[in-house]
FIDREN-745849 format. One record per residue (C-alpha): x, y negated, z negated; residue in one letter. Coordinates in nm, 3 decimals. Example, Ala and Ser with C-alpha at 12.3 -4.5 7.8 and 13.67 -1.06 7.14 Angstrom:
<mipas>
{{1.230 0.450 -0.780} 'a'} {{1.367 0.106 -0.714} 's'} 
</mipas>
This chain:
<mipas>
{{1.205 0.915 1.684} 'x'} {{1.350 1.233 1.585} 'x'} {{1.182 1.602 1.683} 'x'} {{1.309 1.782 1.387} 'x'} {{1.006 1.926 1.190} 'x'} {{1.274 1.947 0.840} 'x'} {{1.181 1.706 0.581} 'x'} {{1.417 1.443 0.525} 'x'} {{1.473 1.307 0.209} 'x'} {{1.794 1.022 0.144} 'x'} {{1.861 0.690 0.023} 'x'} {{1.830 0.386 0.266} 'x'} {{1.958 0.070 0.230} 'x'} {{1.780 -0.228 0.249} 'x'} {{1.964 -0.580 0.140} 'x'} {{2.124 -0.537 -0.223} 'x'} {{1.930 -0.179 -0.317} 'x'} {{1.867 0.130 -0.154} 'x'} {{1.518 0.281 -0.095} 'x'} {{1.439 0.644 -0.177} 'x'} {{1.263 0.769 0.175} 'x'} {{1.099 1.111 0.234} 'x'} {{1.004 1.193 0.633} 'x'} {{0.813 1.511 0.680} 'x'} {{0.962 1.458 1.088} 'x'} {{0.755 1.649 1.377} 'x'} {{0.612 1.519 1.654} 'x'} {{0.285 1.391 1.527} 'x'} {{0.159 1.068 1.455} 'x'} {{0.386 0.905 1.254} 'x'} {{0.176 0.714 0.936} 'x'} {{0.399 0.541 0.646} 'x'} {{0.280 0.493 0.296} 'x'} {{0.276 0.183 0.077} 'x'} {{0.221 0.204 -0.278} 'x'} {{0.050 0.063 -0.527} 'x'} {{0.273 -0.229 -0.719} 'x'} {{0.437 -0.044 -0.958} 'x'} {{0.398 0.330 -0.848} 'x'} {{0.569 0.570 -0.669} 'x'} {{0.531 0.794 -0.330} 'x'} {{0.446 1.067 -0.552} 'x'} {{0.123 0.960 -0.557} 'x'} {{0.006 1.058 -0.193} 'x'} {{0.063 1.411 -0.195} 'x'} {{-0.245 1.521 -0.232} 'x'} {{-0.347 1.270 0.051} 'x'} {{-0.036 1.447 0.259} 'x'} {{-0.112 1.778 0.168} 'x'} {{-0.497 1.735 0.272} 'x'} {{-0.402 1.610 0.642} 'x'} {{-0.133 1.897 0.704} 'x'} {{0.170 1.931 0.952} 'x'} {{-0.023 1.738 1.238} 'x'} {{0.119 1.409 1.120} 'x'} {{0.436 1.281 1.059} 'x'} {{0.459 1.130 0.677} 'x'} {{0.672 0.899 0.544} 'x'} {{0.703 0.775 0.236} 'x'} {{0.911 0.587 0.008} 'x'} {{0.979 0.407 -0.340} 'x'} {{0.951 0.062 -0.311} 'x'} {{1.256 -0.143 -0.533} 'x'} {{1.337 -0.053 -0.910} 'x'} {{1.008 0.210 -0.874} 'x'} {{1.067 0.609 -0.895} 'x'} {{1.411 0.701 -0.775} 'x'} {{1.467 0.336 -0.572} 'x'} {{1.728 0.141 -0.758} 'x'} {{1.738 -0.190 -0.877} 'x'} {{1.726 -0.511 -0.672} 'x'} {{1.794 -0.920 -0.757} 'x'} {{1.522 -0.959 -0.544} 'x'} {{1.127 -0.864 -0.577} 'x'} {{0.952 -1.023 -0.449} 'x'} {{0.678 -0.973 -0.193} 'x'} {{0.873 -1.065 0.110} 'x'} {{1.106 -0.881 0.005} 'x'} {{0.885 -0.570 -0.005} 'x'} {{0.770 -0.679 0.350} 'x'} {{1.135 -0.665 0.482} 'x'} {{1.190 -0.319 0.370} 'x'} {{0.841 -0.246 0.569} 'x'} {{1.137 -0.291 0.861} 'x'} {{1.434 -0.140 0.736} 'x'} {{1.244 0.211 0.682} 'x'} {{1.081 0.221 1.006} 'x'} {{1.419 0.124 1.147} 'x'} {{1.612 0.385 0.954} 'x'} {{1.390 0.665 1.050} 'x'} {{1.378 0.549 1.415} 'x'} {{1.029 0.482 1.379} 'x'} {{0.880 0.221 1.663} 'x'} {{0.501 0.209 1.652} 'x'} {{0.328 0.357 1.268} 'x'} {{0.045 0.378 1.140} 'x'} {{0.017 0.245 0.798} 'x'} {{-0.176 0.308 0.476} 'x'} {{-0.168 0.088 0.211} 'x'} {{-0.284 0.127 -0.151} 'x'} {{-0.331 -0.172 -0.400} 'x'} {{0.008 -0.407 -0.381} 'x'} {{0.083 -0.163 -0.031} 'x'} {{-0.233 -0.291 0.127} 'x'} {{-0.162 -0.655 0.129} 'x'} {{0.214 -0.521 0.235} 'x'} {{0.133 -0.361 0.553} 'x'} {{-0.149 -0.587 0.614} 'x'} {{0.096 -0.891 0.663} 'x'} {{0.411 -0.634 0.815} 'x'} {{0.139 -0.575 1.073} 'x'} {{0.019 -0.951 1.121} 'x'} {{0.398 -1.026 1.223} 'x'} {{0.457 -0.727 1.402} 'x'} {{0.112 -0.669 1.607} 'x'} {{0.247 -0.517 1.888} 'x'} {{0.378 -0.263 1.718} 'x'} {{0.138 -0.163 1.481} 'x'} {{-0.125 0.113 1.573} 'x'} {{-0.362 0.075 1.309} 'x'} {{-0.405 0.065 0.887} 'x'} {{-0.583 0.219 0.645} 'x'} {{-0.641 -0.045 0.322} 'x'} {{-0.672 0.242 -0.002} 'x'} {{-0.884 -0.028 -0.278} 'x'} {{-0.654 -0.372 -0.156} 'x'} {{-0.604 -0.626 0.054} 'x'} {{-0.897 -0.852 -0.078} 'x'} {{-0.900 -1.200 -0.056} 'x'} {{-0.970 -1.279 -0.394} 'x'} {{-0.723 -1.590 -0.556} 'x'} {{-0.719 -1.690 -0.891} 'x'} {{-1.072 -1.715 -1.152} 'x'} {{-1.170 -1.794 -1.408} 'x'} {{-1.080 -1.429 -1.577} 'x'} {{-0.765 -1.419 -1.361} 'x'} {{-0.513 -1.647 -1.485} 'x'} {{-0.141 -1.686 -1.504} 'x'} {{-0.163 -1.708 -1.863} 'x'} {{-0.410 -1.332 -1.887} 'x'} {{-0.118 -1.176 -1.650} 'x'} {{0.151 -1.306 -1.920} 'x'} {{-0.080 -1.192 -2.201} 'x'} {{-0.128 -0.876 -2.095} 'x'} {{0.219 -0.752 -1.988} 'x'} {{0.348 -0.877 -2.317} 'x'} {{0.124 -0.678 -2.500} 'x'} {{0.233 -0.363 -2.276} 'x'} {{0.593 -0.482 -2.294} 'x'} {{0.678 -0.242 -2.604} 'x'} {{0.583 0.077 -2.409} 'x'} {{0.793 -0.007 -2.109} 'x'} {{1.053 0.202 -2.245} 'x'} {{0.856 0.533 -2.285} 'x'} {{0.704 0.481 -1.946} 'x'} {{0.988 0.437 -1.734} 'x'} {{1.077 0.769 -1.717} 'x'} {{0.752 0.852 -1.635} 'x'} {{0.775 0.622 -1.374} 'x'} {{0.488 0.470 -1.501} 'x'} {{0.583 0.117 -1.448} 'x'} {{0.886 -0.054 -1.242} 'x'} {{1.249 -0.063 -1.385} 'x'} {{1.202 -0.377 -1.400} 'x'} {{1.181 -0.676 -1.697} 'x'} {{0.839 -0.750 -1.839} 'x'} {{0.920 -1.079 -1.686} 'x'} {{0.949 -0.942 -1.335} 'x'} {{0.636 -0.731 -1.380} 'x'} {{0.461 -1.029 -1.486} 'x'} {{0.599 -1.267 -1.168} 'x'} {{0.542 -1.008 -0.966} 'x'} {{0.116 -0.947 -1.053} 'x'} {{0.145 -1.360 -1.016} 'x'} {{0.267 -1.384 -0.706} 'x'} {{0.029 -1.076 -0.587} 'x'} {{-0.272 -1.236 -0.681} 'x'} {{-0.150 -1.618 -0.459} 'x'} {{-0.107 -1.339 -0.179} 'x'} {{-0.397 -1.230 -0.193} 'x'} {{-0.606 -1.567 -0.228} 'x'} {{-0.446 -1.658 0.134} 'x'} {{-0.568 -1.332 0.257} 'x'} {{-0.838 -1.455 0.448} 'x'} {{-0.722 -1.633 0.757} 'x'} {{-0.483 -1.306 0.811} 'x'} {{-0.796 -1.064 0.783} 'x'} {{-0.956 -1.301 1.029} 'x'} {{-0.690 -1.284 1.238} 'x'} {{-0.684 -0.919 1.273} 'x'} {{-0.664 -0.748 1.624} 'x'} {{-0.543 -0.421 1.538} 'x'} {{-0.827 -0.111 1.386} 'x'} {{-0.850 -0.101 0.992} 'x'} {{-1.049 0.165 0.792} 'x'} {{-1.110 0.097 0.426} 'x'} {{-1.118 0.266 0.159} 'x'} {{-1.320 0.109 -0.118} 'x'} {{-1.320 0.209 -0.504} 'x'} {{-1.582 0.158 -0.748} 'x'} {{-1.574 0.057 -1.141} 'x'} {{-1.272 -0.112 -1.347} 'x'} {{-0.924 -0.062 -1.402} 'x'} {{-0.665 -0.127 -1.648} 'x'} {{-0.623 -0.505 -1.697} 'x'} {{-0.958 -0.534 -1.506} 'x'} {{-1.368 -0.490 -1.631} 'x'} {{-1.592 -0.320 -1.348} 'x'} {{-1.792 -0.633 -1.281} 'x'} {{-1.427 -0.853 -1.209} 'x'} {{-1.320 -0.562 -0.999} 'x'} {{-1.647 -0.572 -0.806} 'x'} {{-1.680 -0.958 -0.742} 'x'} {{-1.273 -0.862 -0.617} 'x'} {{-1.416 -0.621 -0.323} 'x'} {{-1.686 -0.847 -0.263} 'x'} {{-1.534 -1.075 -0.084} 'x'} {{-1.438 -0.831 0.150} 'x'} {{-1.775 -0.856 0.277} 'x'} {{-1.749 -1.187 0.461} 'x'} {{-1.451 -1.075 0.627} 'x'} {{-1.648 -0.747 0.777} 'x'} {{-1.951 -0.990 0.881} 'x'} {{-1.646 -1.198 1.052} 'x'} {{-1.385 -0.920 1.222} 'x'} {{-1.571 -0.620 1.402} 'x'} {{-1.223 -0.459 1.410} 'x'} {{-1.190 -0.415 1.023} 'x'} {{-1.484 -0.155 0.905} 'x'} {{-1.481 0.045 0.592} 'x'} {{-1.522 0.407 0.650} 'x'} {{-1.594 0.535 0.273} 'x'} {{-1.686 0.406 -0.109} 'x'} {{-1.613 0.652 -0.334} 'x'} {{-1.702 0.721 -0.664} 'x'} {{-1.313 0.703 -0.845} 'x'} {{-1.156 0.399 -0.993} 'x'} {{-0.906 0.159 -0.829} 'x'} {{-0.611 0.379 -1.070} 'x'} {{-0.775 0.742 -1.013} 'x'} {{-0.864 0.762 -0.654} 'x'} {{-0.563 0.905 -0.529} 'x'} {{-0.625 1.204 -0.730} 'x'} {{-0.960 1.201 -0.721} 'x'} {{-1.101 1.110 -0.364} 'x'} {{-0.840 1.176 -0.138} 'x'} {{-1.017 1.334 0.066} 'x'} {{-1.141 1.033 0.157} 'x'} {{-0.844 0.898 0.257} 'x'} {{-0.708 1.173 0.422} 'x'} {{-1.061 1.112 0.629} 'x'} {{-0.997 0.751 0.692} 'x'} {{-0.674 0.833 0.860} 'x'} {{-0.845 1.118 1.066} 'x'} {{-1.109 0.874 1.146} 'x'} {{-0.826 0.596 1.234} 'x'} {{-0.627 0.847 1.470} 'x'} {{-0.911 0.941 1.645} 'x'} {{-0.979 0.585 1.735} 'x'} {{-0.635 0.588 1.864} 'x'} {{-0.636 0.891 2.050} 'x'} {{-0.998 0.742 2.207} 'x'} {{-0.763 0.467 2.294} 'x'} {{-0.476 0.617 2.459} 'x'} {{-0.215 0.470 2.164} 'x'} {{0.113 0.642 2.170} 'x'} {{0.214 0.831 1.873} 'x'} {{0.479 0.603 1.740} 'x'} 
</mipas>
């Protein structure tokens, strides 16, 4: 782990692609960010900015999104892998990691294989161990990409979506949602502390009331695991709440490294 308090910002590489990586260094905790499925590390600056120079950030694009480049390979474990070949790059033993939407169910399973070297996770809105319904359905997922397919163009540069085919986009939200539906056994198996973060109200591709029965079942698994709590609801939606309540975030990872300090946890 590296002293240097200069931010770092490179390419690393990780099987056929390369990963754009920023590392804010210092000596503080160090906490790495997962994004949502098809954004970019832009989005936690607010969440950065709000917990200041006491913590060592790291984030990164995840394959084909924001300034990563393109990959044969998407797939989940394949974002799982690169969980590795950051920390690894950046000399990074022990993080702490915060995962929003698609990042959640990332870090949640990097830690499950790696729980001695975890510290703790924040879950931003994800990791819920909702399968397929009778609203979600392969066939919705196909539906509704093709009808975004057209704009793909426009909001690539935007970095809006992935640079990646409507096809990939759509095996990708596939495979997310048989993720999460086995979700539940790796909650239950959890040893490590988690703080969640939980939205309220819809989303795009997604009503408020399917979003809600989705963090429901997130209740069971509280009732089941006393190490997984959730430490706010706020009032944004699953797509705004980045912008709009990361405060509570920011608090949630407070609230996490306190825990850890309480515990004695190295920094990482």
């Amino acid at each position: 782990m590296t002293d240097s308090n200069r931010t770092w910002t490179g390419m690393v590489p990780a099987d056929d692609t390369a990963l754009a990586v920023t590392d804010t260094g210092g000596p503080g905790r160090s906490v790495l960010y997962l994004n949502g499925q098809f954004a970019t590390q832009s989005y936690w600056r607010r969440v950065i900015a709000e917990l200041g120079g006491g913590y060592r950030h790291i984030t990164y694009d995840m394959r084909a999104r924001g300034r990563s480049r393109r990959s044969a390979d998407y797939s989940f474990e394949a974002n799982v892998r690169d969980v590795d070949a950051v920390l690894e790059a950046r000399g990074v033993d022990r993080p702490l990691l915060v995962g929003w939407s698609y990042g959640a169910p990332v870090a949640l399973h990097w830690a499950d294989r790696n729980p001695d070297r975890v510290l703790g996770m924040v879950s931003v809105d994800g990791a819920y161990p909702q399968g397929w319904t009778d609203t979600i359905t392969p066939e919705r997922i196909r539906g509704l990409f093709r009808r975004w397919g057209w704009l793909f163009p426009v909001l690539r540069p935007l970095r809006l979506c992935a640079k990646m085919s409507v096809e990939e986009h759509v095996r990708s939200n596939i495979e997310l949602v048989e993720i999460c539906g086995a979700l539940g056994p790796v909650l239950d198996g959890v040893t490590f502390p988690v703080r969640c973060v939980v939205a309220t109200g819809g989303n795009l591709g997604g009503g408020r009331e399917e979003m809600e029965r989705m963090r429901a079942t997130l209740g069971p698994v509280l009732a089941r695991n006393p190490n997984i709590k959730v430490s706010a609801k706020v009032a944004g939606n699953h797509g705004n709440m980045l912008r709009k309540d990361y405060r509570a975030v920011a608090d949630a990872i407070r609230e996490l490294a306190d825990t850890l300090r309480s515990q004695g946890r190295p920094r990482g």
